[in-house]
C-alpha positions as CSV (number, residue, x, y, z in Angstrom):
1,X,0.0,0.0,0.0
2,X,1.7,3.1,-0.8
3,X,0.7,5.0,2.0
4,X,2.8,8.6,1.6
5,X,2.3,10.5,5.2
6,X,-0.3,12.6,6.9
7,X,-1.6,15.2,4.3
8,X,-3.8,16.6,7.1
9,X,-4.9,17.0,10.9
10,X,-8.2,17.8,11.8
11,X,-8.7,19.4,15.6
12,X,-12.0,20.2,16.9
13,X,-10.6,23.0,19.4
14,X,-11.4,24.8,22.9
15,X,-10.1,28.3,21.7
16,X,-10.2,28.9,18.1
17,X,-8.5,32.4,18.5
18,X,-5.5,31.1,20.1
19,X,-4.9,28.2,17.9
20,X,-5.4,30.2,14.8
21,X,-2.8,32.6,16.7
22,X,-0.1,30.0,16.8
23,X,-0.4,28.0,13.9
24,X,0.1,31.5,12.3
25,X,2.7,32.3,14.6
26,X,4.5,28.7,14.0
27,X,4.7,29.6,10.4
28,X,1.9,27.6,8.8
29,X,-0.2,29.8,6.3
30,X,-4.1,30.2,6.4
31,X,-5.9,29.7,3.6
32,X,-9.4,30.2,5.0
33,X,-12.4,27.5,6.9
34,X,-9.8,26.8,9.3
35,X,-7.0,25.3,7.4
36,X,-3.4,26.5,7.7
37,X,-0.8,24.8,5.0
38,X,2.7,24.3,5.0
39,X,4.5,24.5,1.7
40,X,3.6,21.2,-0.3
41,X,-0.1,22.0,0.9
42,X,-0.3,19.8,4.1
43,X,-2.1,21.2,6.9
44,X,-3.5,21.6,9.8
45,X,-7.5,22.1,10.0
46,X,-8.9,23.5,13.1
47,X,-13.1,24.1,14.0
48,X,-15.1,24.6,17.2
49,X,-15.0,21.6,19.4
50,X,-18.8,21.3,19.2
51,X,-18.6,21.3,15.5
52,X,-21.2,18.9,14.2
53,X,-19.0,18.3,10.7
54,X,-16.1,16.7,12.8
55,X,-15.9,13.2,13.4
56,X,-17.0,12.3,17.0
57,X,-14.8,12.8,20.1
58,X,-12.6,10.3,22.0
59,X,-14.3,11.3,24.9
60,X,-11.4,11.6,27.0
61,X,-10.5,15.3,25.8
62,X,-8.3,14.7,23.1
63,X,-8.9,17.8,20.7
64,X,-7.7,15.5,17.7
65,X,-10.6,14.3,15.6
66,X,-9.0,12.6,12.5
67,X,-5.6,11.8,10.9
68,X,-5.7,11.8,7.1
69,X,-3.2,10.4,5.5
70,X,-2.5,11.2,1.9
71,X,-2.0,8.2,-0.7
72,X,0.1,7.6,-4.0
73,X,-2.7,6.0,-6.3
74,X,-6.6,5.0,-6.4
75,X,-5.8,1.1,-6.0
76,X,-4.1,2.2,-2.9
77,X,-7.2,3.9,-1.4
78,X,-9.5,0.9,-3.0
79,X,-7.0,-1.7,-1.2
80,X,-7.1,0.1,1.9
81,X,-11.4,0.2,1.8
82,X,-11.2,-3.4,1.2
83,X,-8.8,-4.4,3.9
84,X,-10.6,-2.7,6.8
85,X,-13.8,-3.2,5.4
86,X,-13.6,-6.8,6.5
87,X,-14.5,-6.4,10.5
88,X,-15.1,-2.6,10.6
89,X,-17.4,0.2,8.4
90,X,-15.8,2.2,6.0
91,X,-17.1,5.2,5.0
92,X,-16.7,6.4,1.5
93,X,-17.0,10.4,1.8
94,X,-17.9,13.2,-0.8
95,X,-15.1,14.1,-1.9
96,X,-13.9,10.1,-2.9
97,X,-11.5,10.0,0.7
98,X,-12.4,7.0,2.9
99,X,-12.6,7.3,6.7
100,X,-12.9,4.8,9.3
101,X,-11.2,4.2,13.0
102,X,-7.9,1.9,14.2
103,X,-8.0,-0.8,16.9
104,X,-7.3,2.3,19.3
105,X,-10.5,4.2,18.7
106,X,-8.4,7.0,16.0
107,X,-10.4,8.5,13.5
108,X,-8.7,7.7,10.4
109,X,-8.9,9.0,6.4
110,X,-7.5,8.1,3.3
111,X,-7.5,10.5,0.3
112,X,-5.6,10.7,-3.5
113,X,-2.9,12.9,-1.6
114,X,-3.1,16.6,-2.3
115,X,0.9,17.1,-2.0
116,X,2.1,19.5,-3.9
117,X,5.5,20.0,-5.3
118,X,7.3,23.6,-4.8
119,X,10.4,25.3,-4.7
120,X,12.9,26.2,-1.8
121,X,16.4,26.1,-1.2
122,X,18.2,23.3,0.5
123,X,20.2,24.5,3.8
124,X,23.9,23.9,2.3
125,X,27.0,24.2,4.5
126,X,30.1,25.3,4.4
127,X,32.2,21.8,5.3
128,X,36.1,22.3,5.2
129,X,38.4,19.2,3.2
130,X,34.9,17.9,1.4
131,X,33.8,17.5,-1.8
132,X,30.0,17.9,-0.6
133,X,27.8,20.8,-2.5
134,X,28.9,24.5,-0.8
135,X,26.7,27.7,-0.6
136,X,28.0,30.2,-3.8
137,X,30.5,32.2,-3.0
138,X,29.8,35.7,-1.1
139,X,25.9,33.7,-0.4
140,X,25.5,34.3,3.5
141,X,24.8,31.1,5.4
142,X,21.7,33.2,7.4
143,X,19.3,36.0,7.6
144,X,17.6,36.0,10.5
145,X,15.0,38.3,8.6
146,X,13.8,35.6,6.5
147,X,10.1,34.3,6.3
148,X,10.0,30.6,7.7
149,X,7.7,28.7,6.3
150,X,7.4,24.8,7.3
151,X,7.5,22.6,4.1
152,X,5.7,19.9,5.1
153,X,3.7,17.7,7.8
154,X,6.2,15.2,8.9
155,X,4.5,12.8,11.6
156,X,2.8,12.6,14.6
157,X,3.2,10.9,18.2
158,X,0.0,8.4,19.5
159,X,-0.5,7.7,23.6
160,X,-2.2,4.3,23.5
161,X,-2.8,2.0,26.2
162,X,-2.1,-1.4,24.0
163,X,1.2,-0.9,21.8
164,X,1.2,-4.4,20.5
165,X,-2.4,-4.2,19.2
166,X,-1.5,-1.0,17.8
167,X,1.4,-1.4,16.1
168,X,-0.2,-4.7,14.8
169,X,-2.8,-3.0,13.1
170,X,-0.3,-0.3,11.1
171,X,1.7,-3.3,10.2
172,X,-0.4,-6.1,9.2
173,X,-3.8,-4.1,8.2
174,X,-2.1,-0.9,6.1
175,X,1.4,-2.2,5.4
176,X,3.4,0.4,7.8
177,X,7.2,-1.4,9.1
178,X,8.7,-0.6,11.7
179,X,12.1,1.5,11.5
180,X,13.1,1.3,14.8
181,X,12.1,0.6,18.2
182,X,12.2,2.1,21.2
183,X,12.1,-0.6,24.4
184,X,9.9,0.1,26.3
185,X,8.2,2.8,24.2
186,X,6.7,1.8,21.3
187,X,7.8,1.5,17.5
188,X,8.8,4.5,15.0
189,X,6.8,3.2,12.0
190,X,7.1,4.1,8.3
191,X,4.1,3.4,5.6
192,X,4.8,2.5,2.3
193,X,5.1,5.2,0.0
194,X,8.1,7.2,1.6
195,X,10.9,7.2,3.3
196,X,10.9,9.1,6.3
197,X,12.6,7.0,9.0
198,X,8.8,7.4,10.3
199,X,5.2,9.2,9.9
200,X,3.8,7.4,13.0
201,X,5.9,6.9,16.3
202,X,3.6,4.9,19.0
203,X,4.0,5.5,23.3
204,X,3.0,2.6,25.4
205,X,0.6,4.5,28.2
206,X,-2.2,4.0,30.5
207,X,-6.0,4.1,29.2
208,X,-6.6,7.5,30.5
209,X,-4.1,8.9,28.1
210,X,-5.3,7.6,25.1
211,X,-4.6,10.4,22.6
212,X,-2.2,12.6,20.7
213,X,1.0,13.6,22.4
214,X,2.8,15.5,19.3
215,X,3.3,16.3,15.7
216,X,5.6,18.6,13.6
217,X,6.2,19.9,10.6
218,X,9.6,19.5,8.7
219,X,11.4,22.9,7.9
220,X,14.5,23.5,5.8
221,X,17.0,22.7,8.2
222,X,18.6,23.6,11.1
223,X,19.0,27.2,11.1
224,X,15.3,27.3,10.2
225,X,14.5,25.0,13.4
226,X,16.6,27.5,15.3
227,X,15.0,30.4,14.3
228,X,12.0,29.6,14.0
229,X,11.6,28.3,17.3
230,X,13.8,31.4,18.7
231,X,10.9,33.7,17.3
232,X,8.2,31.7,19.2
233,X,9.7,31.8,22.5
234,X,10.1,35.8,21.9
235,X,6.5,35.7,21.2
236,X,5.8,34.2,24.6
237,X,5.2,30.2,23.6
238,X,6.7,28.0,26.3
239,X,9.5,25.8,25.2
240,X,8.9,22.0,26.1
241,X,12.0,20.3,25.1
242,X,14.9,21.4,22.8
243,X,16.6,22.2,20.4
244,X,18.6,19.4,20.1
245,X,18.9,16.3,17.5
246,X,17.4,12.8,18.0
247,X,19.1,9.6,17.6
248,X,16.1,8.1,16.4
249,X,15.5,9.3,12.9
250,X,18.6,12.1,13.2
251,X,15.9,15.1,13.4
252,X,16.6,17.8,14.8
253,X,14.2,19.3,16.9
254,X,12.4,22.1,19.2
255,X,9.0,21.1,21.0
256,X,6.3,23.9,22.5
257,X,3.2,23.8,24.3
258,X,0.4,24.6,22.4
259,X,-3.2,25.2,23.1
260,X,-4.0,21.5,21.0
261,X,-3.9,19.5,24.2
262,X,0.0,18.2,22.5
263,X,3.0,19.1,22.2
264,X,4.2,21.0,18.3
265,X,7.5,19.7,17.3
266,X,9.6,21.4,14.6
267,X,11.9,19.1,12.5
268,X,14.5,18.8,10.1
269,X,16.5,16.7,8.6
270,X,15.5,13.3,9.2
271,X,16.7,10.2,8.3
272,X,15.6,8.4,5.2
273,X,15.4,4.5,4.9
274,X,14.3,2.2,2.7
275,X,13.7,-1.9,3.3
276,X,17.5,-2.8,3.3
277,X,17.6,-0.8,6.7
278,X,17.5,-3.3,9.6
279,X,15.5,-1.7,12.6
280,X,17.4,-1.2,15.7
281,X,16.0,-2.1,19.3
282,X,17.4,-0.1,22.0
283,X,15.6,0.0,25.8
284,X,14.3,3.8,25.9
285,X,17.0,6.2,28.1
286,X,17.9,10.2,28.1
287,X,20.9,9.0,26.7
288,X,19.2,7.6,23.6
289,X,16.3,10.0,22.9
290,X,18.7,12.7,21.9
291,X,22.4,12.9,20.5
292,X,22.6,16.5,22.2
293,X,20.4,19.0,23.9
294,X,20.4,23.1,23.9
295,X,18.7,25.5,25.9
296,X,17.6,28.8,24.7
297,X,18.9,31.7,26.2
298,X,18.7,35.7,25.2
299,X,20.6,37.0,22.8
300,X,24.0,38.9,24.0
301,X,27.1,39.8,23.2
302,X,31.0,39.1,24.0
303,X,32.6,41.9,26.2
304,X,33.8,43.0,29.4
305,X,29.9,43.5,30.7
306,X,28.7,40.6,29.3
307,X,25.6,42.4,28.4
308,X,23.0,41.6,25.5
């Protein structure tokens, strides 16, 4: 099943205002009835919590109402409405997406993706003895002017209370593999049409909470993690965790609180595998969930007062 990645997440919210605020704020751009696209046309969709056009609640307060996930080709989505047609009801919507739920109670869609290609620059460095590509000559490495936008929706993180079911179902119903596995965690899990080290990354947790603990967006690199994220703590977001770069899937990343009931991850640079890579199985640890961890601090400069 060639299964690309989340084209979209749908959100029924408590405070429309605030999460239009900082969706805008994070860099995504509105296009108007609540949706706010990175640059290949993924998105984020957000309406009022009481909604009647969302799919039902988990009832448990977890503000995310459906992951749709984009697909290469109609056999694909026709494969996928046969396979979980046999012990559950598939719904075949208006606009020719399918929608139906996992073994965890996740509202789940399936459309012809809507990716988009475009056009941005690669992040290039500067690496001294190699024969790797270099920025031009007299190009500057940074602006810390420039408009960030975030390219597109990478993955997103699941609580649920039975990771074996779980990760059962994304493997043997819809084809995903697992990349690499985090002991006593849950699996990083890659569908078949990409390769992302993973779209879906699974934490073992207790019933009560069942739901969405993160997802991110990739952006152009590092220096756009950095920035970007530097501009949302100077607009008053609360840094979580980061920056810093995973071991799992290389990413680098910055996580904030957001008014989603999850975390919002920024990310860049992530691995890419395809089925010659052997997952590795390593007990979870500080030591393994990041290579290297920053804080962020105000800007100052070198002197004799040390000021800013």
């Amino acid at each position: 099943m060639k299964i690309i990645g989340p084209d979209a997440l749908l959100f029924g919210v408590d405070d429309l205002e605030a999460c239009t605020q900082y969706l805008t704020d994070y860099g995504l751009t509105p296009v108007g009835d609540g949706r706010f696209e990175a640059m290949d046309g993924t998105a984020i969709v957000i309406a009022a919590k009481d909604d009647t056009s969302l799919p039902a609640d988990m009832g448990n307060g977890c503000q995310l109402r459906k992951t749709l996930y984009g697909v290469a080709d109609e056999a694909t989505l026709n494969a996928i409405a046969e396979e979980l047609g046999k012990d559950r009801e598939v719904s075949r919507l208006v606009d020719g997406s399918i929608e139906s739920v996992d073994d965890m109670g996740f509202t789940l869609g399936f459309q012809l993706t809507i990716r988009r290609d475009y056009e941005a620059p690669a992040e290039v460095v500067h690496s001294p003895g190699s024969n790797a590509p270099k920025r031009e000559l007299n190009e500057l490495g940074v602006d810390p002017s420039v408009k960030i936008t975030p390219r597109s929706l990478s993955h997103l993180v699941y609580f649920v209370p039975d990771g074996d079911k779980a990760e059962a179902f994304y493997r043997d119903r819809l084809g995903f593999r697992v990349t690499d596995r985090l002991v006593g965690a849950g699996p990083f899990m890659q569908p078949g049409g990409t390769q992302d080290h993973h779209t879906l990354f699974m934490i073992q947790a207790p019933e009560f909470m069942r739901g969405l603990e993160h997802f991110t967006f990739h952006f152009g690199g590092p220096t756009e993690v950095m920035l970007a994220g530097s501009r949302m703590v100077e607009k008053g977001y609360q840094s979580f965790w980061g920056p810093g770069r995973h071991q799992m899937g290389s990413n680098w990343f910055w996580y904030f609180n957001s008014p989603f009931g999850a975390r919002m991850e920024m990310d860049a640079d992530m691995d890419l595998h395809d089925e010659q890579w052997v997952a590795r199985e390593i007990p979870i640890s500080a030591e393994i969930s990041q290579a290297f961890l920053f804080q962020y601090r105000e800007k100052w400069i070198p002197g004799p007062g040390g000021g800013k």
